[in-house]
DSSP file (Angstrom, degrees, kcal/mol; ACC not computed):
  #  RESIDUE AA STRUCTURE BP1 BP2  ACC     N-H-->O    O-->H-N    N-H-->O    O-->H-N    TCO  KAPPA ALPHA  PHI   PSI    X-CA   Y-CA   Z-CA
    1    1 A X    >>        0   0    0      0, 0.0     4,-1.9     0, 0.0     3,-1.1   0.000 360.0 360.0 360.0 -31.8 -141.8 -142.1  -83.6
    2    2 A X  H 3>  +     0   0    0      1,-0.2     4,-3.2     2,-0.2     0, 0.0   0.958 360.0  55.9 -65.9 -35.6 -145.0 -139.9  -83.7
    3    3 A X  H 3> S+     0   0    0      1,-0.2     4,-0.9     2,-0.2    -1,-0.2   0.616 103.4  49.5 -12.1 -53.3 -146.5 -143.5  -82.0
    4    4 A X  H <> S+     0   0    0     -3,-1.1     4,-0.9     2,-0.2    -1,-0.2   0.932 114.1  41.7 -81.1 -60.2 -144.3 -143.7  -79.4
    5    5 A X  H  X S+     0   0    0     -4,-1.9     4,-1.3     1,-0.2    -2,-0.2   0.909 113.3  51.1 -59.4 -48.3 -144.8 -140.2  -78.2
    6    6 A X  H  X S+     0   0    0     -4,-3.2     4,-2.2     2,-0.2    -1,-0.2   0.753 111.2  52.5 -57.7 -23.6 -148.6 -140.1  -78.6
    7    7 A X  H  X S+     0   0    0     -4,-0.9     4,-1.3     2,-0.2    -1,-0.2   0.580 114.2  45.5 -77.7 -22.2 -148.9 -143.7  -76.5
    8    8 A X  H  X S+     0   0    0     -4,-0.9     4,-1.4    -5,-0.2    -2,-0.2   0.890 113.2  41.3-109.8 -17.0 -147.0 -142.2  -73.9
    9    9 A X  H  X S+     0   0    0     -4,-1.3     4,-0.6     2,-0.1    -2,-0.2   0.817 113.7  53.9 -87.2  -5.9 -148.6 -139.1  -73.6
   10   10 A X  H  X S+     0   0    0     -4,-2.2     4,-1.1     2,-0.2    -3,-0.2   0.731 113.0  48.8 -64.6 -32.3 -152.2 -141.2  -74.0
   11   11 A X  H  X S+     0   0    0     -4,-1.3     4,-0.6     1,-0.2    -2,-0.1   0.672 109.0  57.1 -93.5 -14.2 -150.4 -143.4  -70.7
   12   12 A X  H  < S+     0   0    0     -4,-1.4    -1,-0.2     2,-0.2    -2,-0.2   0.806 103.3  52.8 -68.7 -18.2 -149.8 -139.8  -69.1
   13   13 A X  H >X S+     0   0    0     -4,-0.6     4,-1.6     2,-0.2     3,-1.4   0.786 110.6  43.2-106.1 -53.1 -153.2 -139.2  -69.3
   14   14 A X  H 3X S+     0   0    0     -4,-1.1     4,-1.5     1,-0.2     5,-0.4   0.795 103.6  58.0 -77.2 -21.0 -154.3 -142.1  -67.6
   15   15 A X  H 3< S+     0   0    0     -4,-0.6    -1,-0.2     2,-0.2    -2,-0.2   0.629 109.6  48.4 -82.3  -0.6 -152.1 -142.3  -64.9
   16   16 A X  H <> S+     0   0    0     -3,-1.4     4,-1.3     2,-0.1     5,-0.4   0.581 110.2  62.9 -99.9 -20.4 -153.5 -138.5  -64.0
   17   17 A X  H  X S+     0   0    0     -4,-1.6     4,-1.8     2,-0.2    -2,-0.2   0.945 110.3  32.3 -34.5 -66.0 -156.7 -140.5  -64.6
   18   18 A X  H  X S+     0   0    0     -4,-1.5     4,-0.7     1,-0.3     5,-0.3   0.862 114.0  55.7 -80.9 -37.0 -156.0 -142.6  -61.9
   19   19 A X  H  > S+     0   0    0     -5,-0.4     4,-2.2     2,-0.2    -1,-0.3   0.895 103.9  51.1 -77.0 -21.2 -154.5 -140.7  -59.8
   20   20 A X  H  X S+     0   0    0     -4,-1.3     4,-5.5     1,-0.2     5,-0.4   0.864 114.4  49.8 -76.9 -50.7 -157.3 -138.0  -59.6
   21   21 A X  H  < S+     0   0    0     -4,-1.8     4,-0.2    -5,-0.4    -1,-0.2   0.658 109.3  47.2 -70.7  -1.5 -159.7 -140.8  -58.9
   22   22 A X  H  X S+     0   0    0     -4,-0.7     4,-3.0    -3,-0.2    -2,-0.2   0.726 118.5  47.6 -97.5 -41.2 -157.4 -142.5  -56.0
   23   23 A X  H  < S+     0   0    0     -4,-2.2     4,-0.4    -5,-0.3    -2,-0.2   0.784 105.5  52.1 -59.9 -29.8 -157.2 -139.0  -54.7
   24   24 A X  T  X S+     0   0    0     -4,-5.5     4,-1.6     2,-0.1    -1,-0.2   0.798 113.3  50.4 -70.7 -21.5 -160.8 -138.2  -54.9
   25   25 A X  H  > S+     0   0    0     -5,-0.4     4,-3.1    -4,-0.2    -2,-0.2   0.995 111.8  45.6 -54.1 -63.0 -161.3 -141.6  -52.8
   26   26 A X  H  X S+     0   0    0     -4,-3.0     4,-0.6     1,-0.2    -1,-0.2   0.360 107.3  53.6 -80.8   6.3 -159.0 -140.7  -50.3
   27   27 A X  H  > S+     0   0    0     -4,-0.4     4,-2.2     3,-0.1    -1,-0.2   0.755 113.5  50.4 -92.9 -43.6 -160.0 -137.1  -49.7
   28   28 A X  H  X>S+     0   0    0     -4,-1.6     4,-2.3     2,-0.2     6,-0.6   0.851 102.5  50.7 -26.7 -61.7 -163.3 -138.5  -49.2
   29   29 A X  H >X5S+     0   0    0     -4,-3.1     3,-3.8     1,-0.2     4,-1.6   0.935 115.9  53.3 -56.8 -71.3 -162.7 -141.4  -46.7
   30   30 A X  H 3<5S+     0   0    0     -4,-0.6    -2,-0.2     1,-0.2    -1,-0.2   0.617 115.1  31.4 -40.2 -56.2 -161.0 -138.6  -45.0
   31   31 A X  H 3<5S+     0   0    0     -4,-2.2    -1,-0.2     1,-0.1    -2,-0.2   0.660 140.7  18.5 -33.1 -33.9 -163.8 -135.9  -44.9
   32   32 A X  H <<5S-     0   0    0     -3,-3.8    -3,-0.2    -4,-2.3    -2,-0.2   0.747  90.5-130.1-124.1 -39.9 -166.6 -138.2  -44.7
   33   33 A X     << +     0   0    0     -4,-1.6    -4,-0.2    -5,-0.5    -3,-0.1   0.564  64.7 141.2  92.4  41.9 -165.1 -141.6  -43.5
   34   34 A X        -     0   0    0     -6,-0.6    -1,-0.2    -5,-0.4     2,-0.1  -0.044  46.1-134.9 -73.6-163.5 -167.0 -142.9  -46.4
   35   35 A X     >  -     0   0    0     -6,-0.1     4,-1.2    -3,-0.0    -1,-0.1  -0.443  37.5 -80.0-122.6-124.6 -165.8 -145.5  -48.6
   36   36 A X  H  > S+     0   0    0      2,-0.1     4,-2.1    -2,-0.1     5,-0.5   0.852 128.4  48.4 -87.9 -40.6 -165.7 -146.0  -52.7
   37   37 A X  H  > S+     0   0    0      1,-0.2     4,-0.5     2,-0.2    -1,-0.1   0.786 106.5  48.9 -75.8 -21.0 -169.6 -147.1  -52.4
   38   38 A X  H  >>S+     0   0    0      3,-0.1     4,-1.3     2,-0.1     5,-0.7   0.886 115.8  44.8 -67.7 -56.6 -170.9 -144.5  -50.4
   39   39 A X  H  X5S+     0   0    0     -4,-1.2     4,-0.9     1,-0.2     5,-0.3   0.841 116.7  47.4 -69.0  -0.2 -169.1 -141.8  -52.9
   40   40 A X  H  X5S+     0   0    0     -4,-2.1     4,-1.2     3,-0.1     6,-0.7   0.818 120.8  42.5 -71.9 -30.7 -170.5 -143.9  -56.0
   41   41 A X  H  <5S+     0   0    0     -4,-0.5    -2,-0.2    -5,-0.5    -3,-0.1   0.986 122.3  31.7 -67.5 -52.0 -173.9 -143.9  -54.1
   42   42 A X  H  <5S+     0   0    0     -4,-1.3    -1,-0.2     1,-0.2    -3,-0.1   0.656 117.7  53.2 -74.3 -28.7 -174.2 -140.4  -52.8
   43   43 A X  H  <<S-     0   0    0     -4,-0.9    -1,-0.2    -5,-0.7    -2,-0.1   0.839  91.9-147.9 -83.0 -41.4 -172.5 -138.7  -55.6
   44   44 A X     <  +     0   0    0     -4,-1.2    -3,-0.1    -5,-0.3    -4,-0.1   0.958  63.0 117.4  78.9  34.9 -174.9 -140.6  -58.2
   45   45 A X  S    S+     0   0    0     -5,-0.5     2,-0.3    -6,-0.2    -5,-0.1   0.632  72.6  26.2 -89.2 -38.1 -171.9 -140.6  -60.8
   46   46 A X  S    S-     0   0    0     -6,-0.7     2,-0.3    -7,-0.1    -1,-0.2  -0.969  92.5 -89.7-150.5 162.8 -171.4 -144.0  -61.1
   47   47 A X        -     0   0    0     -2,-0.3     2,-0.5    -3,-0.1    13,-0.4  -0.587  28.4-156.2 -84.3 134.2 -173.7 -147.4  -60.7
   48   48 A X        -     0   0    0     -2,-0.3     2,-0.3    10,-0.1    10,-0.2  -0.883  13.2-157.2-142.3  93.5 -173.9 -149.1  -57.5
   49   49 A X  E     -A   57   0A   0      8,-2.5     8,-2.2    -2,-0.5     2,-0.3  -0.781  10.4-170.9 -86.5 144.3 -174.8 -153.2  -57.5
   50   50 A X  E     -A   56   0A   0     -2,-0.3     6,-0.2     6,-0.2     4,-0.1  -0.820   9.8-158.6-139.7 110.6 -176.2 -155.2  -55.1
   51   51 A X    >   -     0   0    0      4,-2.5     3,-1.5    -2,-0.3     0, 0.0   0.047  41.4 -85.8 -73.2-164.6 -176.3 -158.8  -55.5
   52   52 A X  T 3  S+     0   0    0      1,-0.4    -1,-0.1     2,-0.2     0, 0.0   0.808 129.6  52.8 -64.0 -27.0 -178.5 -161.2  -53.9
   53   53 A X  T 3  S-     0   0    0      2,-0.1    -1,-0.4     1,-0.1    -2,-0.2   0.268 117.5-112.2 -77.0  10.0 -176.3 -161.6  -50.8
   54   54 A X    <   +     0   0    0     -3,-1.5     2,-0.7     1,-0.3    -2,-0.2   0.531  66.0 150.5  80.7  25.9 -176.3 -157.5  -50.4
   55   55 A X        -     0   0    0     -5,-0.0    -4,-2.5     2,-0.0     2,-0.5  -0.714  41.8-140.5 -86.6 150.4 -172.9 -157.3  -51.2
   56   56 A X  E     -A   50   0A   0     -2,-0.7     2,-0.3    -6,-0.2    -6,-0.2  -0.817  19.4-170.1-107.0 126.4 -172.5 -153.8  -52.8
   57   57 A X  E     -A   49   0A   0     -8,-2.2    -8,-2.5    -2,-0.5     2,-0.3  -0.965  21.7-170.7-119.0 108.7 -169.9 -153.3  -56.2
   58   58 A X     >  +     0   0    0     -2,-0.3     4,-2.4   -10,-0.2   -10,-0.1  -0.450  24.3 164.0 -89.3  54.4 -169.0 -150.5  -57.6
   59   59 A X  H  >  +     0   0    0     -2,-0.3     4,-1.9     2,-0.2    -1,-0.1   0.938  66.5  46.7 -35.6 -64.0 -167.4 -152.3  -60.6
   60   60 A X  H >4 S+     0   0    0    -13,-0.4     3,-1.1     1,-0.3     4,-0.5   0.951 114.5  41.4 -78.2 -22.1 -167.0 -149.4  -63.0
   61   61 A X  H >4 S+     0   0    0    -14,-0.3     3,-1.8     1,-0.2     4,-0.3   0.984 105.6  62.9 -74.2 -33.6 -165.7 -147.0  -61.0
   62   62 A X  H >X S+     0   0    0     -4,-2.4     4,-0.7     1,-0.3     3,-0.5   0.730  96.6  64.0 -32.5 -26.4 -163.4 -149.5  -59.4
   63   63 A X  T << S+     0   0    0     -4,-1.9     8,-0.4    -3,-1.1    -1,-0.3   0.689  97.9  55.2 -81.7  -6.2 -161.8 -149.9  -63.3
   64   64 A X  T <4 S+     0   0    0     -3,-1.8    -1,-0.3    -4,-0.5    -2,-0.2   0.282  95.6  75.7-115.7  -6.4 -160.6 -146.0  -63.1
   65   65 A X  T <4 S+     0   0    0     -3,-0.5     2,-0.3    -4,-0.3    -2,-0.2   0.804  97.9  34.1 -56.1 -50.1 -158.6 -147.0  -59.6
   66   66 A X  S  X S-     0   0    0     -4,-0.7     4,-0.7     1,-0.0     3,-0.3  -0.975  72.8-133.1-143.8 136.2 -155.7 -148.8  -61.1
   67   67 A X  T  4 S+     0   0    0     -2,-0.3   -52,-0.0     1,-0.2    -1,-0.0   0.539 107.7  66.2 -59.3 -10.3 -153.8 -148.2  -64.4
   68   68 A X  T  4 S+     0   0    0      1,-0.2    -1,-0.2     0, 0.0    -5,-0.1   0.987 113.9  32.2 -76.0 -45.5 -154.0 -152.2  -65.1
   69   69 A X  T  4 S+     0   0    0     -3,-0.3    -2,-0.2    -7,-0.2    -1,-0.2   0.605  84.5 128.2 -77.4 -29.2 -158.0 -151.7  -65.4
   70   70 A X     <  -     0   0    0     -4,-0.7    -6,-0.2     1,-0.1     4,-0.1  -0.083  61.4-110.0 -52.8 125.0 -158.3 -148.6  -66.7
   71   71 A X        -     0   0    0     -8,-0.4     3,-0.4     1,-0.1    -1,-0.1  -0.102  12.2-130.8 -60.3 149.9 -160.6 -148.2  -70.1
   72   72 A X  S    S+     0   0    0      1,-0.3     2,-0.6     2,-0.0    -1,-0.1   0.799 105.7  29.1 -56.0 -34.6 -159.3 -147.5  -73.3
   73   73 A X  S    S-     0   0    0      2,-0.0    -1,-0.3     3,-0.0     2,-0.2  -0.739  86.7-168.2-127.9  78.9 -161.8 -144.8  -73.6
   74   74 A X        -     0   0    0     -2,-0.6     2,-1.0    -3,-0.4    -4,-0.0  -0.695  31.6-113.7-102.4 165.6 -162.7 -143.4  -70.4
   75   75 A X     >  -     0   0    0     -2,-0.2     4,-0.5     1,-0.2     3,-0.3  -0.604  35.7-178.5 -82.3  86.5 -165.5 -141.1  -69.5
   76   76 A X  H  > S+     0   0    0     -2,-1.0     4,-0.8     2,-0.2    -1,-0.2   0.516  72.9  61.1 -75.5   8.2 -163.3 -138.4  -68.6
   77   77 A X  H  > S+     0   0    0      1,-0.2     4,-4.2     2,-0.2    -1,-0.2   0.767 101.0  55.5 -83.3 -21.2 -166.3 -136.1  -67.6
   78   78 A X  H  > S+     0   0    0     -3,-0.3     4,-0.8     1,-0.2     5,-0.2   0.709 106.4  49.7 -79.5 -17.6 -167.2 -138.4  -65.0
   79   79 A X  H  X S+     0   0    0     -4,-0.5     4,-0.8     2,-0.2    -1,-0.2   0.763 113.6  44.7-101.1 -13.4 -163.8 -138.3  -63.6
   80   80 A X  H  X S+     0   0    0     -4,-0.8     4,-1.9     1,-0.2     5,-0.4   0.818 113.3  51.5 -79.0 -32.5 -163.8 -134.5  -63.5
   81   81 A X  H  X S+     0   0    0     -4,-4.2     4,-0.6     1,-0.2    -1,-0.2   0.716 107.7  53.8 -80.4  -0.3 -167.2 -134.4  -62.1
   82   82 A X  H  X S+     0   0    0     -4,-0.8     4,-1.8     2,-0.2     5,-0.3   0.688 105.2  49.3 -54.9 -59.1 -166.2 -136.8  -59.4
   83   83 A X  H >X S+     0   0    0     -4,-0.8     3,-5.0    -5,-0.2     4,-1.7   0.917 110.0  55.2 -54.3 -80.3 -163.4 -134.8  -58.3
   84   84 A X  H 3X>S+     0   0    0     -4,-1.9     4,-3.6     1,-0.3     5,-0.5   0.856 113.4  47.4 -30.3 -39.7 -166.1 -131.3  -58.1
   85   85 A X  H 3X5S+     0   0    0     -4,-0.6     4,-0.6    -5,-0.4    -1,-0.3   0.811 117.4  34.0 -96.1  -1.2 -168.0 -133.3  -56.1
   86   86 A X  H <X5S+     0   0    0     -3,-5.0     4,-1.2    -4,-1.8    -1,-0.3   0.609 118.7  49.9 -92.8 -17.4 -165.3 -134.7  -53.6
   87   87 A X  H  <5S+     0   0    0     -4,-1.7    -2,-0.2    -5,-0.3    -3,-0.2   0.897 111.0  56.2-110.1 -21.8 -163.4 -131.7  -53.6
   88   88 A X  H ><5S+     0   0    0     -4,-3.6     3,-1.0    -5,-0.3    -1,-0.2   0.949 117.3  40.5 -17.5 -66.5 -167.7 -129.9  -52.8
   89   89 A X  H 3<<S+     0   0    0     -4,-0.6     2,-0.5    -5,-0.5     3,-0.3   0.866 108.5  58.1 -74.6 -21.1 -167.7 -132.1  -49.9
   90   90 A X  T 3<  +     0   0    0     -4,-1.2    -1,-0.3     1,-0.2     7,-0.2  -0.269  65.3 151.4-109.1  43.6 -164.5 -131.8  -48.8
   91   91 A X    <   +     0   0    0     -3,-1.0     2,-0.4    -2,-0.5    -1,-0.2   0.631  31.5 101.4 -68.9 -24.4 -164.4 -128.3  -48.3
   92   92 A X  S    S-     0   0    0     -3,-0.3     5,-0.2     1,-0.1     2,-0.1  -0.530  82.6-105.1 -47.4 120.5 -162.1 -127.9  -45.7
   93   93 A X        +     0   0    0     -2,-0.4     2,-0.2     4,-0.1    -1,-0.1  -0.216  54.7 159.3 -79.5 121.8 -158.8 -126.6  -46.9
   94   94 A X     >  -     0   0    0     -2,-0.1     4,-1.0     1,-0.0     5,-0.1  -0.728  64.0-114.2-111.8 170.1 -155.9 -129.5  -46.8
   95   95 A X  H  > S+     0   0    0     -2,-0.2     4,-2.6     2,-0.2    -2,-0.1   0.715 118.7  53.9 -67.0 -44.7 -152.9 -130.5  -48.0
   96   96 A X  H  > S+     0   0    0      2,-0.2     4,-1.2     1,-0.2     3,-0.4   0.955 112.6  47.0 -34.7 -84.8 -155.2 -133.6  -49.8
   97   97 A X  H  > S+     0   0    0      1,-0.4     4,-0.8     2,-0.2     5,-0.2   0.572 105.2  50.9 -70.4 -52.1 -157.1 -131.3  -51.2
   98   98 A X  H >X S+     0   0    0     -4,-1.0     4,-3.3     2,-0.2     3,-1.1   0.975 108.8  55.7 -38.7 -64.7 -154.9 -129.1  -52.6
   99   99 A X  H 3X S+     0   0    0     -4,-2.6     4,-2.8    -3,-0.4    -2,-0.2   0.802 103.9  54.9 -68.2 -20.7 -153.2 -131.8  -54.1
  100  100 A X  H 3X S+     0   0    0     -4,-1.2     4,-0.6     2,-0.2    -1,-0.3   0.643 105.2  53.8 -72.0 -24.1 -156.5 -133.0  -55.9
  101  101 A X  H <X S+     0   0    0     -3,-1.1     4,-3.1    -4,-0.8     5,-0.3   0.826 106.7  50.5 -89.5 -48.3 -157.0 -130.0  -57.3
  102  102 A X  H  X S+     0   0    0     -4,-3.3     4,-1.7     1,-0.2     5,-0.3   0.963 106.5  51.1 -56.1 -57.4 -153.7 -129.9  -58.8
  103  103 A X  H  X S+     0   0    0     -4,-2.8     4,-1.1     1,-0.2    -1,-0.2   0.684 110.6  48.0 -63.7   0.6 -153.8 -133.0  -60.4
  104  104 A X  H  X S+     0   0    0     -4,-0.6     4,-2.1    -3,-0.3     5,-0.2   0.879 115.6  51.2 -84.6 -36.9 -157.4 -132.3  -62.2
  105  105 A X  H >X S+     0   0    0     -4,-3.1     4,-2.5     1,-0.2     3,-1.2   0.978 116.3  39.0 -49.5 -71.3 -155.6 -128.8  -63.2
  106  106 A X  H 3X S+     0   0    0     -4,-1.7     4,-3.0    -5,-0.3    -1,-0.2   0.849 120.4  42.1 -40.5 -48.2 -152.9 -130.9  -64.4
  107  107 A X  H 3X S+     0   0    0     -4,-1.1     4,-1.2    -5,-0.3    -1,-0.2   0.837 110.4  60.9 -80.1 -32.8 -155.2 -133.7  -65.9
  108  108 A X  H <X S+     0   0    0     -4,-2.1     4,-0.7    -3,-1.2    -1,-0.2   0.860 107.9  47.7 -88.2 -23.5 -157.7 -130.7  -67.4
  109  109 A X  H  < S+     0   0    0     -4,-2.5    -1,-0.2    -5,-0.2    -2,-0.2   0.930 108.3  50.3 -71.6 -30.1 -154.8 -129.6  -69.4
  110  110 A X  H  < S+     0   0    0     -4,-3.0    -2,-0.2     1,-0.2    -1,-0.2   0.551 117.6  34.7 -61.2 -14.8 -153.6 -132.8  -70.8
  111  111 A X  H  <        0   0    0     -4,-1.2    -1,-0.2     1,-0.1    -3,-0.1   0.522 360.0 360.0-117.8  -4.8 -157.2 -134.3  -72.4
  112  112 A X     <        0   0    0     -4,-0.7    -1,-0.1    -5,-0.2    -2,-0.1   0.553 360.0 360.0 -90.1 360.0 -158.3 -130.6  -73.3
């Protein structure tokens, strides 16, 4: 039984995972009208490809997007420091914004 519970509170923990990172996207676009490659580029969190045709991949953060993708061991400092730095830029006060901060509050109590 202890199994059961630690695998489900290890899949809460990634679904605040994912959700702090879908919210730091979408607080973004809005504020900046960036998209996931600008805030990989400009925030300088996470690595930015461009193949030979210029198209530009932000693979790993793209794996922190959706619970199917998500790593077994993710860099949860990168996902807090992602948030600081959307919720930096996004300084106006919102309903978004607000709600990004709760879930990292929420998320910094579950993995601490």
């Amino acid at each position: 039984m202890a199994n059961d519970s630690s695998a489900t509170a290890e899949d809460e923990r990634c679904r605040l995972g994912v959700l702090v990172m879908q919210l730091s996207l979408v607080c973004w676009r809005e504020a900046t009208n960036g998209d996931r490659r600008t805030l990989a580029f400009k925030s300088r969190l996470w690595n930015v490809y461009e193949d030979a045709g210029g198209y530009v991949r932000t693979q790993t953060l793209d794996r922190y997007l959706c619970e199917s993708s998500f790593p077994s061991r993710p860099r949860w400092n990168r996902i807090y420091a992602t948030a600081r730095y959307v919720l930096s830029t996004c300084a106006l006060p919102s309903a978004l914004r607000d709600e990004l901060q709760q879930a990292m509050n929420r998320l910094g109590r579950d993995v601490s």
